[in-house]
DSSP file (Angstrom, degrees, kcal/mol; ACC not computed):
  #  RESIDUE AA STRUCTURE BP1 BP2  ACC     N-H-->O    O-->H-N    N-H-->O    O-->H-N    TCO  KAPPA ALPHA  PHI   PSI    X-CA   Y-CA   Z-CA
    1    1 A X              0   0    0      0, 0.0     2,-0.4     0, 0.0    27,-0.4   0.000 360.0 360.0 360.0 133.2    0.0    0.0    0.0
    2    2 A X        -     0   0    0     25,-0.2    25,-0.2    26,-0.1     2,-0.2  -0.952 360.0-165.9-114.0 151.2    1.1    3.4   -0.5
    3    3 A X        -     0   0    0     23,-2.4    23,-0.4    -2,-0.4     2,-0.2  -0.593   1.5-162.3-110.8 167.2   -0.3    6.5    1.3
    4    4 A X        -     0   0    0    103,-0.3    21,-0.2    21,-0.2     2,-0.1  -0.878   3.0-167.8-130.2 153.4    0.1   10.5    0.5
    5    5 A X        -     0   0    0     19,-3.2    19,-0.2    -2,-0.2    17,-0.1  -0.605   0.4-168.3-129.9 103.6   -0.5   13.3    2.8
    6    6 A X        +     0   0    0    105,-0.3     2,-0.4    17,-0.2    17,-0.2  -0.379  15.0 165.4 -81.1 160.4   -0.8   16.9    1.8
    7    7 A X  E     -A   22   0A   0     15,-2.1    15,-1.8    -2,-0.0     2,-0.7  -0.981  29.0-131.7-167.5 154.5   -0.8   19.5    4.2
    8    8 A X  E     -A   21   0A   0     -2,-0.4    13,-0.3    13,-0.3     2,-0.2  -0.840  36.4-108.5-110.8 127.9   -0.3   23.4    4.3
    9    9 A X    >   -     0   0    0     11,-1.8     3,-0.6    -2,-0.7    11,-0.2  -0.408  27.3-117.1 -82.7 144.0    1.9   24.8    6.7
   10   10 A X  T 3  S+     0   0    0     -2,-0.2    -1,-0.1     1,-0.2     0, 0.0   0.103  87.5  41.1 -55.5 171.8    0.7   26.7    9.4
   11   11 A X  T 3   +     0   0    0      1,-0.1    -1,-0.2     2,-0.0     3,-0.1   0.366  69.8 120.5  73.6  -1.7    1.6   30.6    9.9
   12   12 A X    <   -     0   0    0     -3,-0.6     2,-0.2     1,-0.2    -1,-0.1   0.449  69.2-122.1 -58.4 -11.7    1.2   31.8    6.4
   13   13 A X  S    S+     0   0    0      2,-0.0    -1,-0.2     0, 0.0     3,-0.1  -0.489  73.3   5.4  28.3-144.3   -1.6   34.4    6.9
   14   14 A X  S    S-     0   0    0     -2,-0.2     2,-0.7     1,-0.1   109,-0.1  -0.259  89.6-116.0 -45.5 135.3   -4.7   34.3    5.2
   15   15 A X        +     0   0    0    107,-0.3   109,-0.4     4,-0.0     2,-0.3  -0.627  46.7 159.3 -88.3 112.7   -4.7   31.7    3.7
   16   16 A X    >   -     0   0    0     -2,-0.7     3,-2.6   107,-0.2   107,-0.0  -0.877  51.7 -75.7-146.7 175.6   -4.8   31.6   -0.5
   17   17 A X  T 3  S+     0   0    0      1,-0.4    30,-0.6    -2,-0.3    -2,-0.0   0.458 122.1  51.5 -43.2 -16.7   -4.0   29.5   -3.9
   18   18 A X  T 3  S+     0   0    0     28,-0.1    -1,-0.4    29,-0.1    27,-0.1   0.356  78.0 125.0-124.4   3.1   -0.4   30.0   -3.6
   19   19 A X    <   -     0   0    0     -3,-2.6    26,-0.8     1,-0.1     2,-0.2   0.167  57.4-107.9 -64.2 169.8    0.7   29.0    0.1
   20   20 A X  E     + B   0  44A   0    -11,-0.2   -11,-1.8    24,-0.2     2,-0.3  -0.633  47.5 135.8-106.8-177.7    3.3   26.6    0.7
   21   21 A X  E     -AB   8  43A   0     22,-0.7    22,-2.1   -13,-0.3   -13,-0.3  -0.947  34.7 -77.3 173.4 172.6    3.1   23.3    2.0
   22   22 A X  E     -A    7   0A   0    -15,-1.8   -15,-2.1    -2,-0.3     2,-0.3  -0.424   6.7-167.3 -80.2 134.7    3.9   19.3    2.1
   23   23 A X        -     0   0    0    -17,-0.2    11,-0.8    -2,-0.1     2,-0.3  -0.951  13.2-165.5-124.5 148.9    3.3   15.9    0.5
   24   24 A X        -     0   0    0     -2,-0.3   -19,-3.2   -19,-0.2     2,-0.3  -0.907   6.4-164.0-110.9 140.8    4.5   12.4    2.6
   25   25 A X        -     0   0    0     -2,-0.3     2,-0.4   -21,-0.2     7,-0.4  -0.953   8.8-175.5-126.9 102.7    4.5    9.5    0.4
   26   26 A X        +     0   0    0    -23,-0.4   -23,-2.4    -2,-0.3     2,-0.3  -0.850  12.5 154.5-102.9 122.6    4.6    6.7    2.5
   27   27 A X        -     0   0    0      3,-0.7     2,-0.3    -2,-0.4   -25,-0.2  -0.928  58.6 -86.3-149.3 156.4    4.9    2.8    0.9
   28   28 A X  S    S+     0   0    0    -27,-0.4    69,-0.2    -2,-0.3     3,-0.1  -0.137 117.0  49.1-108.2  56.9    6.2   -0.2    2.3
   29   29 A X  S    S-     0   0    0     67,-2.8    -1,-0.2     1,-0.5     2,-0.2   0.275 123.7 -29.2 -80.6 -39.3    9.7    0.3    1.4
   30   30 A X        -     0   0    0     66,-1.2    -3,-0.7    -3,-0.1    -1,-0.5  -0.524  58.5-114.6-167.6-155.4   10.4    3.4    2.3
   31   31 A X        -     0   0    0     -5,-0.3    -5,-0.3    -2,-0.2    -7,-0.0  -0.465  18.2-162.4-178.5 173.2    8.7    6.9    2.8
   32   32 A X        +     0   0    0     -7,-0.4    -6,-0.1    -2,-0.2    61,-0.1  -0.068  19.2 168.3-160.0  71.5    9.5   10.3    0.7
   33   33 A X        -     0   0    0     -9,-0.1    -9,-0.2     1,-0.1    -2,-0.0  -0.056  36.6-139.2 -95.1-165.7    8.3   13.6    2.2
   34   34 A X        +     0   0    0    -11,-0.8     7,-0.8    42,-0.1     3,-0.3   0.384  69.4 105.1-126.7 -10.8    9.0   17.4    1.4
   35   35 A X  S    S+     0   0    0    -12,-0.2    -2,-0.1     1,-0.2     5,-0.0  -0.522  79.0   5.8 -96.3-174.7    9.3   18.6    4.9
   36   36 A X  S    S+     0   0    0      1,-0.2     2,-0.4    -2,-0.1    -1,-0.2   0.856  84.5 147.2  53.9  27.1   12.6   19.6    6.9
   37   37 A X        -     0   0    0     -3,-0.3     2,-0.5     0, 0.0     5,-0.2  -0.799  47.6-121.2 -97.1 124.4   14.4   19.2    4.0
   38   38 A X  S    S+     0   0    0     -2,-0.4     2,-0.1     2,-0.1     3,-0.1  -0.960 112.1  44.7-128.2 116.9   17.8   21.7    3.5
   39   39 A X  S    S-     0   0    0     -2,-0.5    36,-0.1     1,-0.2     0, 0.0   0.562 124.3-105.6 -77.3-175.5   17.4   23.2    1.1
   40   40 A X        -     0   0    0      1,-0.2    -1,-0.2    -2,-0.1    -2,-0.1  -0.293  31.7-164.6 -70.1 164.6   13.8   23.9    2.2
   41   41 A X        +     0   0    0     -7,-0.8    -1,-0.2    33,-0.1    35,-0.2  -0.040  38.7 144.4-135.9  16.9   11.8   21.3   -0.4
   42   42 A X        -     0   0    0     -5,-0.2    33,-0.3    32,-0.1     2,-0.3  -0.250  31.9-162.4 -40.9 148.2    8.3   23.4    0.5
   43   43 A X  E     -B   21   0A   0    -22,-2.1     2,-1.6    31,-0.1   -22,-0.7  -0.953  37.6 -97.1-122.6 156.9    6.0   23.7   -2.5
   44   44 A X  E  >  -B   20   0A   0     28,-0.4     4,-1.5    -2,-0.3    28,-0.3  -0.560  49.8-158.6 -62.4  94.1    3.0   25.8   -3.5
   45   45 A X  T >4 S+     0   0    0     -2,-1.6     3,-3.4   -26,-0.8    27,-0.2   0.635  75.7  47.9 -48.1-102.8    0.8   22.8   -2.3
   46   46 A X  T 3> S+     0   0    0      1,-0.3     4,-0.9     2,-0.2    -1,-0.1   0.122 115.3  40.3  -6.4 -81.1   -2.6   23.7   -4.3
   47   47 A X  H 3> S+     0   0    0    -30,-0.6     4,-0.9     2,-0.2    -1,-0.3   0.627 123.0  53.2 -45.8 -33.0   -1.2   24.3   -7.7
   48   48 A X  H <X S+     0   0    0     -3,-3.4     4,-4.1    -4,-1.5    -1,-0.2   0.992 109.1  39.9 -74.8 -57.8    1.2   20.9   -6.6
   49   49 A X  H  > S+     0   0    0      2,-0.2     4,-1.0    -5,-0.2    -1,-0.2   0.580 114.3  52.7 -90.2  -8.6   -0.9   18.4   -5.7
   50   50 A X  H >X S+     0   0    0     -4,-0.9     3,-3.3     2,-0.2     4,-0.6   0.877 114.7  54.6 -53.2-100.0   -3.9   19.4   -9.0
   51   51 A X  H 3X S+     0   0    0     -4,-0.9     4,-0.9     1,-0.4     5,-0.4   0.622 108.8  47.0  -0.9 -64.5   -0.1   18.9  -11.0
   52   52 A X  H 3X S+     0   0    0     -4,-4.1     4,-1.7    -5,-0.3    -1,-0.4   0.940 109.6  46.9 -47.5 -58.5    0.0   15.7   -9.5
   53   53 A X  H <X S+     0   0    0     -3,-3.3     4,-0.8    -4,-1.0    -1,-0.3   0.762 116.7  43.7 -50.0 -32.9   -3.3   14.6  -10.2
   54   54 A X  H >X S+     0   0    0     -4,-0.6     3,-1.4     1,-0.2     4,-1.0   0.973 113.9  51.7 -71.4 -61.8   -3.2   15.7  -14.0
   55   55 A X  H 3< S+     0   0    0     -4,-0.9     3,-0.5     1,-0.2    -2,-0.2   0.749 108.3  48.2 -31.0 -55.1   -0.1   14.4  -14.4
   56   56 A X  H >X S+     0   0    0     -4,-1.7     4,-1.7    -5,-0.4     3,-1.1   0.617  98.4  80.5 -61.8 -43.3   -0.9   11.1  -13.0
   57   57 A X  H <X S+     0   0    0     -3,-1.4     4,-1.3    -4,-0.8    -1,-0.2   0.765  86.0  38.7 -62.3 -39.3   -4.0   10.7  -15.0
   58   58 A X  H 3< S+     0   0    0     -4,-1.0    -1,-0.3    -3,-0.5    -2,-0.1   0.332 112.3  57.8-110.6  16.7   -3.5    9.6  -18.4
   59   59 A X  H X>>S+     0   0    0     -3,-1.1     3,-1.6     2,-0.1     5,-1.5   0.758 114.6  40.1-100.0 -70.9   -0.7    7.1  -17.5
   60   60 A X  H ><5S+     0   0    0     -4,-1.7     3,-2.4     1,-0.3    -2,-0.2   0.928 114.5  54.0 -48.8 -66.1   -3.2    5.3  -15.0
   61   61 A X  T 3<5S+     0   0    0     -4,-1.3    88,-1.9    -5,-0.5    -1,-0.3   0.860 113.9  42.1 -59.6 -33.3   -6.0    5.8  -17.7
   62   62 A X  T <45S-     0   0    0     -3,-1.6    -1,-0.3     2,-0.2    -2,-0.3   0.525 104.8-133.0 -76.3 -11.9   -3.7    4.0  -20.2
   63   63 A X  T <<5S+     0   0    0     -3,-2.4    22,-0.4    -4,-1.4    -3,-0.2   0.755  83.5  73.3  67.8  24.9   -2.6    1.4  -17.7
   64   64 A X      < +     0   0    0     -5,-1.5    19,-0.3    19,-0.1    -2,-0.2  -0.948  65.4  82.8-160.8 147.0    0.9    2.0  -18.7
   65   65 A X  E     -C   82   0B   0     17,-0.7    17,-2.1    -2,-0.2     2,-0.3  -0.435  50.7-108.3 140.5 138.3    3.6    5.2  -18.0
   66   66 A X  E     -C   81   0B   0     15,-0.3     2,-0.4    -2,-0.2    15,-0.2  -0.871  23.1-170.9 -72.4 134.5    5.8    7.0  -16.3
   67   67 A X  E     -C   80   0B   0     13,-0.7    13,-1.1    -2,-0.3     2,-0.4  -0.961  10.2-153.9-126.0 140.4    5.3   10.4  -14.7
   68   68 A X        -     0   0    0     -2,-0.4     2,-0.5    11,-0.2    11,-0.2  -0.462  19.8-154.4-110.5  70.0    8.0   12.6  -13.3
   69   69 A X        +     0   0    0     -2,-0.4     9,-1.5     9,-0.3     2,-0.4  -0.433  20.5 169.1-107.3 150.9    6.8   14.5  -10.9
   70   70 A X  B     -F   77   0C   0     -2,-0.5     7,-0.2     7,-0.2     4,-0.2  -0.886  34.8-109.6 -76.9  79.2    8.0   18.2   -9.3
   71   71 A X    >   -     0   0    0      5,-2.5     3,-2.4    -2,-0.4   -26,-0.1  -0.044  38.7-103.5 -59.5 150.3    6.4   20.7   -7.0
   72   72 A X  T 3  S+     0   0    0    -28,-0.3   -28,-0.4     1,-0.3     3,-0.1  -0.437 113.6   0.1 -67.5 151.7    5.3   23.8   -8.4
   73   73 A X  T 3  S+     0   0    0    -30,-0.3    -1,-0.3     1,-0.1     2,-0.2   0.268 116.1 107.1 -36.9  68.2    8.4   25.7   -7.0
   74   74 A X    <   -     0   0    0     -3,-2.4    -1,-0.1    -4,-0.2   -31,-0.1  -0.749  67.4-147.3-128.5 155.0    9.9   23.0   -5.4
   75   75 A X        +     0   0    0    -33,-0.3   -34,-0.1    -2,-0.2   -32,-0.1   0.809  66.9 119.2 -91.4 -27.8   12.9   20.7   -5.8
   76   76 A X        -     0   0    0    -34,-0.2    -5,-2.5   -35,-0.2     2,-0.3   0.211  46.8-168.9 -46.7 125.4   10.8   17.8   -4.3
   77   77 A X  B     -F   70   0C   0     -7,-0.2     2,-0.4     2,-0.0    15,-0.3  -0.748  21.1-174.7-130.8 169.3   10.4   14.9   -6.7
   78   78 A X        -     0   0    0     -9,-1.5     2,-0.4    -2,-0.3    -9,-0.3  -0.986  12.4-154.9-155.0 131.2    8.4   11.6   -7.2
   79   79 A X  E     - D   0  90B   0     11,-0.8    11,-1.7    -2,-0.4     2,-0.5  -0.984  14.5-171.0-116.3 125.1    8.9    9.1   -9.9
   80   80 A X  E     -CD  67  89B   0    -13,-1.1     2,-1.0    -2,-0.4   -13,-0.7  -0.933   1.9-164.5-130.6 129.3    5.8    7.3  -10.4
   81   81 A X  E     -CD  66  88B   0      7,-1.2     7,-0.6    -2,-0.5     2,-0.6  -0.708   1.4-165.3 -94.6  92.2    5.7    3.8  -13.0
   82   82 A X  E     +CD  65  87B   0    -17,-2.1   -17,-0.7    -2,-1.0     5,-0.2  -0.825  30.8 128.6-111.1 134.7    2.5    2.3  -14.2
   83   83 A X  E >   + D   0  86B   0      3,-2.1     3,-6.0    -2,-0.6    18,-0.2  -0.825  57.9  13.6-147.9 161.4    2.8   -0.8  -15.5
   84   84 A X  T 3  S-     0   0    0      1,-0.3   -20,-0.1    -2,-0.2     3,-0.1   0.678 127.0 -56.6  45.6   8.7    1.3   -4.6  -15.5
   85   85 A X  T 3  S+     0   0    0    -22,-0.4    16,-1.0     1,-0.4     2,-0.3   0.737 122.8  88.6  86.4  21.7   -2.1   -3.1  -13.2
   86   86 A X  E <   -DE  83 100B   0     -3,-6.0    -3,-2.1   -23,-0.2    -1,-0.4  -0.977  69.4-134.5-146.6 158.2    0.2   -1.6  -10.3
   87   87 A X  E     -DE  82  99B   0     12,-1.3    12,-1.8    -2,-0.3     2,-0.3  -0.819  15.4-150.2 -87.4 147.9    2.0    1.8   -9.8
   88   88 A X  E     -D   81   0B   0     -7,-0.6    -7,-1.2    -2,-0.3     2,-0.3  -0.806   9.1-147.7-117.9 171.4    5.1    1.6   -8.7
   89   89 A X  E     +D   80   0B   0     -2,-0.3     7,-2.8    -9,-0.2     8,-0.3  -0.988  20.6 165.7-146.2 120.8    6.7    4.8   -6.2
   90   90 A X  E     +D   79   0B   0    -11,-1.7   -11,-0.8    -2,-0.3     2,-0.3  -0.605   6.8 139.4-137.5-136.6   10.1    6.0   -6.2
   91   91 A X        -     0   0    0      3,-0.4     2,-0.4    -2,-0.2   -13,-0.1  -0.952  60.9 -20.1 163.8-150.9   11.9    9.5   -4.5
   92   92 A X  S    S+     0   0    0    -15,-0.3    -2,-0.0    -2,-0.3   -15,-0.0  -0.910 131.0  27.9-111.0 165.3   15.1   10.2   -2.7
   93   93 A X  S    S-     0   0    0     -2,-0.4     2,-0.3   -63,-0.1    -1,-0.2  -0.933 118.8-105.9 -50.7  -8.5   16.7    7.6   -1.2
   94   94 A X  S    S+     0   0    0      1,-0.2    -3,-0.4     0, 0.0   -64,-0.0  -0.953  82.8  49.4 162.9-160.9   15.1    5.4   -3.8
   95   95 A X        -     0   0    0     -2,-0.3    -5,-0.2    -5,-0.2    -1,-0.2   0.150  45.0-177.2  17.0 113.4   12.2    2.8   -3.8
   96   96 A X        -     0   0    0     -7,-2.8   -67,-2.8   -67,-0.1   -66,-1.2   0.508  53.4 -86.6-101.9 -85.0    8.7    4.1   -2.2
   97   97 A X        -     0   0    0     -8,-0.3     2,-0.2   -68,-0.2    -8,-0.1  -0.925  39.1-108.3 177.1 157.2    6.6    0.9   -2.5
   98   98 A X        +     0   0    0     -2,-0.2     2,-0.3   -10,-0.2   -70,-0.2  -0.761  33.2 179.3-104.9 144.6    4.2   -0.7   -5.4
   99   99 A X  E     -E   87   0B   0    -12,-1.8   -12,-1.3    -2,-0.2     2,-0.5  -0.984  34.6 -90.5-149.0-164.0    0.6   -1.0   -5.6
  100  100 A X  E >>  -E   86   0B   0     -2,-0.3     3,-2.2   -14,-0.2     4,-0.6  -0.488  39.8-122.0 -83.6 138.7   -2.3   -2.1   -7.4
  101  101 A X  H 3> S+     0   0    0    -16,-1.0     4,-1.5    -2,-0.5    -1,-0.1   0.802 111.5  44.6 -48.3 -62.1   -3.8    0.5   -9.7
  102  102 A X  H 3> S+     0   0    0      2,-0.2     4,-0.9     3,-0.2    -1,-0.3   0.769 122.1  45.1 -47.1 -22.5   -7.8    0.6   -8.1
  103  103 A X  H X> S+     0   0    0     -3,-2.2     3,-0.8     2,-0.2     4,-0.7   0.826 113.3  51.1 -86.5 -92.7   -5.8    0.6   -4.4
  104  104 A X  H 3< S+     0   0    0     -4,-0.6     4,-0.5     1,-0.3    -2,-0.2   0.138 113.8  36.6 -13.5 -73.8   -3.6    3.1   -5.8
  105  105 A X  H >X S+     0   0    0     -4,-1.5     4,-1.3     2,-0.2     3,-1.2   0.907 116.6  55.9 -19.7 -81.0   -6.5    5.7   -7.2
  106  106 A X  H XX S+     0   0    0     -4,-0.9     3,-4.7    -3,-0.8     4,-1.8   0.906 116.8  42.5   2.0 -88.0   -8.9    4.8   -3.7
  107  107 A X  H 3X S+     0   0    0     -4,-0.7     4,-2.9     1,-0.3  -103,-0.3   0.681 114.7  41.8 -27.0 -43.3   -5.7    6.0   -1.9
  108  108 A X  H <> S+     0   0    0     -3,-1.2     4,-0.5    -4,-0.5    -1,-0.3   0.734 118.6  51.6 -82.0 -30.0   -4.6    9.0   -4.0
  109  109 A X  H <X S+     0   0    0     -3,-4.7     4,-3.3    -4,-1.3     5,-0.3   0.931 107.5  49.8 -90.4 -53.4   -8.5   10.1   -4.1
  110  110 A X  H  X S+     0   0    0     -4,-1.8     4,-2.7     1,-0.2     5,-0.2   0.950 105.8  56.0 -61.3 -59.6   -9.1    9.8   -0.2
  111  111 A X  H  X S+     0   0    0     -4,-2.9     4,-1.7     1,-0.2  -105,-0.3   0.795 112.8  49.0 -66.3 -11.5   -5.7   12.1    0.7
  112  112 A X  H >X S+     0   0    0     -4,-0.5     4,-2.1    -3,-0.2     3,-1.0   0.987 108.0  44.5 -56.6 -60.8   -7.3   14.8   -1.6
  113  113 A X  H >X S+     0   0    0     -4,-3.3     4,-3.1     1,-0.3     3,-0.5   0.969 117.0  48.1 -80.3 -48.0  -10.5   15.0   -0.4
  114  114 A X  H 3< S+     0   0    0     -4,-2.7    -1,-0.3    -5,-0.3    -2,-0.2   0.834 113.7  50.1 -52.2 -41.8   -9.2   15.0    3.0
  115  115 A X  H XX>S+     0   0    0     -4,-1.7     4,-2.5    -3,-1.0     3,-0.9   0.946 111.1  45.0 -26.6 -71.2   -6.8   17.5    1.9
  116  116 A X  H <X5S+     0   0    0     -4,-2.1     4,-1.1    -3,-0.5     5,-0.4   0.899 115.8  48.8 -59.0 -58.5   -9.4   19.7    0.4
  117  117 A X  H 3<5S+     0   0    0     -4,-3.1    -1,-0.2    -5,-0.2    -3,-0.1   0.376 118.2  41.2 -75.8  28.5  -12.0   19.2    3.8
  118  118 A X  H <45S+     0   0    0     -3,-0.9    -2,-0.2    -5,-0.3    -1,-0.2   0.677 134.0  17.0-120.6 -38.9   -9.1   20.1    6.2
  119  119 A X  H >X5S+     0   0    0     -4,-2.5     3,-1.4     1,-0.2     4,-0.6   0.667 103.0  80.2-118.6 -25.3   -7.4   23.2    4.0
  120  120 A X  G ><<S+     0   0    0     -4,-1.1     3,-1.8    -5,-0.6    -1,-0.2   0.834  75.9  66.5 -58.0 -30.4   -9.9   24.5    1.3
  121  121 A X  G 34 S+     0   0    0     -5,-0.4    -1,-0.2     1,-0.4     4,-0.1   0.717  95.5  66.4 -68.6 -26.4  -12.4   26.8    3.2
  122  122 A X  G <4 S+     0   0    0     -3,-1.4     2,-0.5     2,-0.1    -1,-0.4   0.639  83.4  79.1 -45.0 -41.2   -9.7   28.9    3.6
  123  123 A X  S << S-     0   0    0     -3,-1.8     4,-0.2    -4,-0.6  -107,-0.2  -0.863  90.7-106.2 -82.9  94.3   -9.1   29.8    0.1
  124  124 A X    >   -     0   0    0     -2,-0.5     3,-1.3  -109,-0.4     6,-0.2   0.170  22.3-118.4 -19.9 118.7  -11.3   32.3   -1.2
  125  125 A X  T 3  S+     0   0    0      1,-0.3    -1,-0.1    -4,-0.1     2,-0.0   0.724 120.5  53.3 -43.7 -25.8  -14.3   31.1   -3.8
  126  126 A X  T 3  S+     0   0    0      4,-0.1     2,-0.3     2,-0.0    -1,-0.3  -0.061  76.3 114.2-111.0  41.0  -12.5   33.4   -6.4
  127  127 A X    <>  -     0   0    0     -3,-1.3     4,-0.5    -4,-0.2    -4,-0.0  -0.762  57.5-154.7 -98.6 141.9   -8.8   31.6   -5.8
  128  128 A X  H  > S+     0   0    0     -2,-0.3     4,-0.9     2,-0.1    -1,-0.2   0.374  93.8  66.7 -96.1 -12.8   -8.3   29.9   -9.7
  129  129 A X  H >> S+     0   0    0      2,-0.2     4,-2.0     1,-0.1     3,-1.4   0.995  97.7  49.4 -40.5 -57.5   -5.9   27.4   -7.2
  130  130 A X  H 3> S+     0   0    0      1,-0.3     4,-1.3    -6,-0.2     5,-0.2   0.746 110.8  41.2 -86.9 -24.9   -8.7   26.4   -5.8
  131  131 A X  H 3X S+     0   0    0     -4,-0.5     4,-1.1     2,-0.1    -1,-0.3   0.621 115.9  53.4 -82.1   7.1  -11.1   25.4   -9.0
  132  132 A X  H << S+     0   0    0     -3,-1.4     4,-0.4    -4,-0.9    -2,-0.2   0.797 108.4  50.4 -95.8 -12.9   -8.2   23.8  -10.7
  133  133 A X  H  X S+     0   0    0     -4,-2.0     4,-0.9     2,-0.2     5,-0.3   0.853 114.2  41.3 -70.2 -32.4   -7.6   21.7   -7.5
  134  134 A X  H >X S+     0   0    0     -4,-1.3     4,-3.4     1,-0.2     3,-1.4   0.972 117.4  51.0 -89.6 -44.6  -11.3   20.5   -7.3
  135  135 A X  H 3X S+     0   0    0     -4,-1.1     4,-0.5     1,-0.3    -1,-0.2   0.702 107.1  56.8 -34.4 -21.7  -11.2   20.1  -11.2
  136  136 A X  H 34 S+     0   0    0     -4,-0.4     4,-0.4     2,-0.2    -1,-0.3   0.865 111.5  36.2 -79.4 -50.4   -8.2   18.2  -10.6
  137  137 A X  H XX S+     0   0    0     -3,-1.4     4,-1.5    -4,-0.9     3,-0.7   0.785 112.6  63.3-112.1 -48.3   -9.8   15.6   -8.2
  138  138 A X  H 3< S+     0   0    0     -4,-3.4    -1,-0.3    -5,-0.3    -2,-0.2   0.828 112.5  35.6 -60.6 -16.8  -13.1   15.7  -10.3
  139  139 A X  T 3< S+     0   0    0     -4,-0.5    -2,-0.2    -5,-0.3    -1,-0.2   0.247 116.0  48.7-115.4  13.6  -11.3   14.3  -13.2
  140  140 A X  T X4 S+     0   0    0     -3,-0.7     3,-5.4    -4,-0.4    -3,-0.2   0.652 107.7  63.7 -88.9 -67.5   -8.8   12.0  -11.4
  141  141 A X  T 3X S+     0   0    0     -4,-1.5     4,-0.9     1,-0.3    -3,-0.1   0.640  88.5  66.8 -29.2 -27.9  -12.2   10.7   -9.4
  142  142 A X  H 3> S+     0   0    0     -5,-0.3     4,-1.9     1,-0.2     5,-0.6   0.946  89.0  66.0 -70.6 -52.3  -13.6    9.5  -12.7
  143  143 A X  H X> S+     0   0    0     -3,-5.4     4,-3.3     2,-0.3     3,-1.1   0.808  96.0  55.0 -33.8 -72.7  -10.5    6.7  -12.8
  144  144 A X  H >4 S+     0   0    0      1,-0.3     3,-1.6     2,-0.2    -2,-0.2   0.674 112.8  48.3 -52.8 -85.0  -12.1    4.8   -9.6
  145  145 A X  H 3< S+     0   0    0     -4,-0.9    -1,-0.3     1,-0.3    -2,-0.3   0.475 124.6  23.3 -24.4 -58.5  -15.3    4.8  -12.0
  146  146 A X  H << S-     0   0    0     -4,-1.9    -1,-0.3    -3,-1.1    -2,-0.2   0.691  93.6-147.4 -86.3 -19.4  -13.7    3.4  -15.3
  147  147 A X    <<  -     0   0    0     -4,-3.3     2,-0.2    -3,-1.6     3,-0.1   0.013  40.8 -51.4  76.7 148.2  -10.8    1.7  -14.0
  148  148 A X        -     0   0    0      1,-0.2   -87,-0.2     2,-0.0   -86,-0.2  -0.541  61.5 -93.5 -84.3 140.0   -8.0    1.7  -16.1
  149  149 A X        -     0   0    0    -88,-1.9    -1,-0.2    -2,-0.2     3,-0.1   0.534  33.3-179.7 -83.9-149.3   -7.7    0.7  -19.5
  150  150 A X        +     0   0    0     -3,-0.1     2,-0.3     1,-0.1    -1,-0.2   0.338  64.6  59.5-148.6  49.9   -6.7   -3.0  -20.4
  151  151 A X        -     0   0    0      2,-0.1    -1,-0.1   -89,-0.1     0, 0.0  -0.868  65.1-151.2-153.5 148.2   -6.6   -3.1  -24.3
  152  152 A X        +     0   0    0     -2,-0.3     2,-0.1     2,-0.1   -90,-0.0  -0.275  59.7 113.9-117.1  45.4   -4.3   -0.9  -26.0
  153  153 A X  S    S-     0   0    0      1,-0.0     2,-0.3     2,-0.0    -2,-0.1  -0.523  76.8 -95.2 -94.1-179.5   -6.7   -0.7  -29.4
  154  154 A X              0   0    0      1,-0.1    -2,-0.1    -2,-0.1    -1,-0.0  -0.813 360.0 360.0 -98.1 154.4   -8.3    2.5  -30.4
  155  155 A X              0   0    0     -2,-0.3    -1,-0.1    -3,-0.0    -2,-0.0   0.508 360.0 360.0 -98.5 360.0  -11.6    2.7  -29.2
């Protein structure tokens, strides 16, 4: 199994689209997070974790891929492999942990919305962070629903 958590760091002021903030990637090899890190590996969470999601999306919908992903103005990086019906996770030191693509998606979908009810209310209705993040997660969400595919013809 692998887990994520995003989170927005405390102390910013008001809180809007552009704040900084964490992901932990947790798998059972080995972990990969973005805090405490020198230099600092903070990212504009919002803007990161939509990125993630997009990114993420049409390798999983093809059932086949590689993503390389970056936080928006971050060094903090994620390799993620989908292949055979699992993702596989890797960062620094290495290795995260593999799992099967529906666990995977469940997993990835949950630390959003839990993201999104812990940090979103904050963000002002007129934030464009904050519709490209729930667009983000409204059009990831759709995976659990079709599942990825498993013929590579055109349809």
């Amino acid at each position: 199994m692998i887990t994520f958590k995003f989170s927005r760091r405390p102390a910013q002021g008001s809180a809007g689209g552009f704040d900084l903030g964490d992901i932990d990637i947790i798998g059972q090899i080995s972990s990969a997070t973005s805090t405490e890190k020198h230099p600092d590996q903070g990212m504009m969470i919002f803007p990161s974790v939509a990125l993630l999601l997009d990114q993420l999306r049409p390798a999983i919908s093809a059932g086949k891929g590689v993503v390389n992903f970056c936080g928006v103005d971050s060094s903090f990086q994620a390799r993620f492999t989908v292949a055979k019906g699992k993702v596989s996770v890797s960062g620094s030191p290495g290795e995260i942990g593999v799992a099967p693509i529906p666990e995977f998606v469940d997993t990835l979908i949950s630390a959003a919305d839990e993201f999104i009810e812990t940090e979103l209310a904050g963000i002002p209705g007129t934030d464009p962070a904050r519709d490209d993040l729930l667009a983000a997660v409204a059009d990831f969400r759709e995976l659990s629903r079709k599942g990825p595919r498993t013929s590579h013809r055109n349809r």
